[in-house]
Steps between C-alpha positions, in 0.01 A plus 500: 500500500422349893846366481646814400333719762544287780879524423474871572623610822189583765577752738235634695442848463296765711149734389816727515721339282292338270343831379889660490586194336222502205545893445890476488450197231229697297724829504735330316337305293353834409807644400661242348151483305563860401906449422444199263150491384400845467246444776274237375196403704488158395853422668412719792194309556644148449794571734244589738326203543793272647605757684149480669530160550780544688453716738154300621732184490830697695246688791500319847152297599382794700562787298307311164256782479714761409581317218219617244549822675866543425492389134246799346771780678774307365309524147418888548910533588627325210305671238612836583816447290300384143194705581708817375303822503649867438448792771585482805322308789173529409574392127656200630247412794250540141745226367498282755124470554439430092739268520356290803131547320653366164639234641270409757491132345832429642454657795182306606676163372790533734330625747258186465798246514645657803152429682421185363851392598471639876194334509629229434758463755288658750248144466818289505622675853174441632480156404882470642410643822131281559733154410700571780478254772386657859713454773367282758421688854618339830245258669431726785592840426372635798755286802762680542866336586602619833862430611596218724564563906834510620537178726523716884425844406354679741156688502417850490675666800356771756617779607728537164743287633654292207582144599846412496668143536414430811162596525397227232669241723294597795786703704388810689552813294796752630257697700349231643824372650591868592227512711547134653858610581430800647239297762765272540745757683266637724614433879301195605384697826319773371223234346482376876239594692582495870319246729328522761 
């Protein structure tokens, strides 16, 4: 029987799904319960139980506790076709409820193997996730890389004036030799002072 169910597929289902999932399978094994066997209770219940089982084994790891929540809906929706009734709405919402108090066995037993089941893989994730191996931190968290100089870059300028090419070879910046020029031209006699 292990063989056989691990050969069924596995997806992983939602809370979502997995309650969609159970209450689509229990509507029609509720009708086909009606078509065939007249709606008996002991098929309705038996088919209920597997399909209990898997929905706890088809829900994702973090959604396992909507699991036994899922499977008593998907019970109350599947009985609705065999629980008959005459009436209208309320003779029918009469039916349903007699029916989920008659068979409350069933009910409680599936609901009971979804948990037990969800349980169960709930204590195997754990044990998964605490058998994990840590990854190791870095021996000194706290020193920082800092990028490598540039081999003659030149430090922080005044004035905003961005250093070109030849101000990191130690040439005179354009303004510099502006201003050197410009003392250069100046007639030689005006700097004279006249002698005595």
């Amino acid at each position: 029987m292990v063989q056989a169910l691990r050969r069924l597929p596995s997806p992983r289902l939602t809370g979502l799904g997995a309650g969609l999932f159970a209450s689509a399978a229990m509507l029609v094994v509720g009708f086909l319960d009606w078509l065939v066997l007249d709606g008996s209770p002991l098929a309705f219940g038996l088919l209920f139980l597997p399909v209990s089982a898997l929905t706890a084994l088809w829900v994702r790891p973090a959604d396992l506790v909507t699991a036994p929540i899922a499977v008593p809906i998907a019970f109350a929706v599947g009985v609705v076709p065999i629980a008959g009734g005459s009436g209208g709405f309320g003779g029918q919402a009469m039916a349903v409820i007699t029916a989920l108090a008659v068979h409350a066995g069933w009910l409680y037993g599936g609901t009971l193997i979804a948990g037990l089941i969800a349980s169960v893989r709930k204590v195997r994730d754990m044990g998964r996730r605490r058998g994990r191996p840590v990854p190791a931190a870095p021996a000194n968290p706290a020193r920082a890389e800092r990028p490598p100089r540039v081999a003659g870059a030149a430090g922080p300028v005044r004035g905003g004036q961005t250093p070109g090419r030849g101000a990191a070879a130690g040439q005179p910046s354009p303004r510099e030799s502006g201003q050197a020029s410009a003392r250069g031209t100046q007639p030689p006699g005006r700097d004279r002072r006249p002698t005595p």
